[in-house]
C-alpha positions as a printed NumPy array, in Angstrom:
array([[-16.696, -80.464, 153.602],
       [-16.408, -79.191, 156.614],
       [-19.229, -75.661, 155.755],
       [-21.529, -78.174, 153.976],
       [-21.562, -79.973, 157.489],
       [-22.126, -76.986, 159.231],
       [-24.585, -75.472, 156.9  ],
       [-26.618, -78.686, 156.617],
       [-25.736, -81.356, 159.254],
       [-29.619, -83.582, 158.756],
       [-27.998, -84.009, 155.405],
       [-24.546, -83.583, 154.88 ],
       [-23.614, -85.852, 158.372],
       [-24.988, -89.025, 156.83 ],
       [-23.254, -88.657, 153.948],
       [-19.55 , -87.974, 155.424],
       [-20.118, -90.547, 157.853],
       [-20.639, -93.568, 154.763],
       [-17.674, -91.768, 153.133],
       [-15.553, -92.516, 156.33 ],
       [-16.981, -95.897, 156.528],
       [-17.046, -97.295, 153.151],
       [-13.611, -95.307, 151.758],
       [-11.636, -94.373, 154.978],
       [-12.715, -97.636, 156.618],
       [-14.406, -95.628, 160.004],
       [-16.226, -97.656, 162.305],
       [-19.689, -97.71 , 162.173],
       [-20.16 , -98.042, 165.467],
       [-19.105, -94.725, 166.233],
       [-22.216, -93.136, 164.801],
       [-22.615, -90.729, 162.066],
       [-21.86 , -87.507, 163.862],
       [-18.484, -88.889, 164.885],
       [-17.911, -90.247, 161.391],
       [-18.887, -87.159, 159.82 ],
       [-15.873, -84.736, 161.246],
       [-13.451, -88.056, 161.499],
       [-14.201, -88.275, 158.008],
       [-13.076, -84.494, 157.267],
       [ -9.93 , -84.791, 159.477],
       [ -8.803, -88.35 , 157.897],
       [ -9.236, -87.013, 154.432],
       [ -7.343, -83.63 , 155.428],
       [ -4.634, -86.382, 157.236],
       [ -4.589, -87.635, 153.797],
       [ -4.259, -85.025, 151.716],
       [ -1.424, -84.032, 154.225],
       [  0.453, -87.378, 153.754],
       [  0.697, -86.977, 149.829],
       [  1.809, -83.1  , 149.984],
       [ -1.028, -81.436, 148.707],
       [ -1.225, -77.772, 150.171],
       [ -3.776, -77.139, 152.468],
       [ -4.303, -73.719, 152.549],
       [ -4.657, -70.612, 150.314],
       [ -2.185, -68.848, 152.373],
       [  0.087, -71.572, 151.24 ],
       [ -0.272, -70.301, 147.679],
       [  0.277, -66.726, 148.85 ],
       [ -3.26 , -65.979, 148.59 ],
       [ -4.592, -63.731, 151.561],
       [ -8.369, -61.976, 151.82 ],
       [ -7.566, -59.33 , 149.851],
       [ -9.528, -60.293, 146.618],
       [-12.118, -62.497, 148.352],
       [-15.499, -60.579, 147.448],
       [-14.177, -60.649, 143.981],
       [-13.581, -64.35 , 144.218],
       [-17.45 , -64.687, 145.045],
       [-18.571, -62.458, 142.598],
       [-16.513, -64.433, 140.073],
       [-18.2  , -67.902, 141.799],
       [-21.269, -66.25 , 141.653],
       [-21.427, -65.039, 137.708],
       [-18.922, -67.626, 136.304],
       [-20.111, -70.997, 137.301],
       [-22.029, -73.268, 136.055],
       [-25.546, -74.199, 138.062],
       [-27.562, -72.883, 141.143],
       [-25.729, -73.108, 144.339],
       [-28.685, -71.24 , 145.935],
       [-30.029, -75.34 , 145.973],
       [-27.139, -77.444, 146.405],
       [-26.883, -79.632, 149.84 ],
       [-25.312, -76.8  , 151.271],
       [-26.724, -73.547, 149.771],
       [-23.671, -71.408, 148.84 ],
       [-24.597, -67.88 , 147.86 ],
       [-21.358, -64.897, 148.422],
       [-21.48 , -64.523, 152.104],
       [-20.91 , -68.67 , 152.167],
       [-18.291, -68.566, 149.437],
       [-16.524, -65.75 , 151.404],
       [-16.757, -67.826, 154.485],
       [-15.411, -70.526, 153.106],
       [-12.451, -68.873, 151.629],
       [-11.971, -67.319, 154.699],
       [-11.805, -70.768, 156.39 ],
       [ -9.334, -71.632, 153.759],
       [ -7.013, -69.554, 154.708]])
């Protein structure tokens, strides 16, 4: 959530921000930037609450095997991220694991 905001805020924003509202219950009136990220950190706050891990490093995993893991993203996958909402291509995949961490 929180790279496709970064990598495309005109469209991902929006988008978060009637998440928050409609399923997280957000105000409106707070506008859709402020939705957006409260929307991240509520479901995070969530996910939290019902004990799901949170971060790779919480399955042992460190950045050791990362550029594999894109690779692997890259060639096994199905579609073309190169067009999604939030273009992913290695260098974002690696980023995002990274962010994982």
């Amino acid at each position: 959530m929180a790279y496709s905001l970064k990598a495309n805020p005109a469209v991902v924003a929006p988008r978060l921000a009637q998440y928050g509202v409609n399923v997280l219950g957000l105000n409106p009136a707070d506008g859709v930037e402020v939705n957006a990220k409260k929307a991240i950190e509520k479901t995070a706050e969530f996910f939290r609450s019902i004990g799901i891990t949170q971060t790779l490093k919480d399955f042992g995993i460190d950045d050791t095997h990362f550029d594999e893991m894109a690779d692997h993203v890259a060639k096994a996958w199905f579609g073309d991220f190169s067009t999604a909402i939030a273009p992913l291509d290695h260098k974002a995949v690696v980023e995002i694991l990274k962010a994982s961490l």
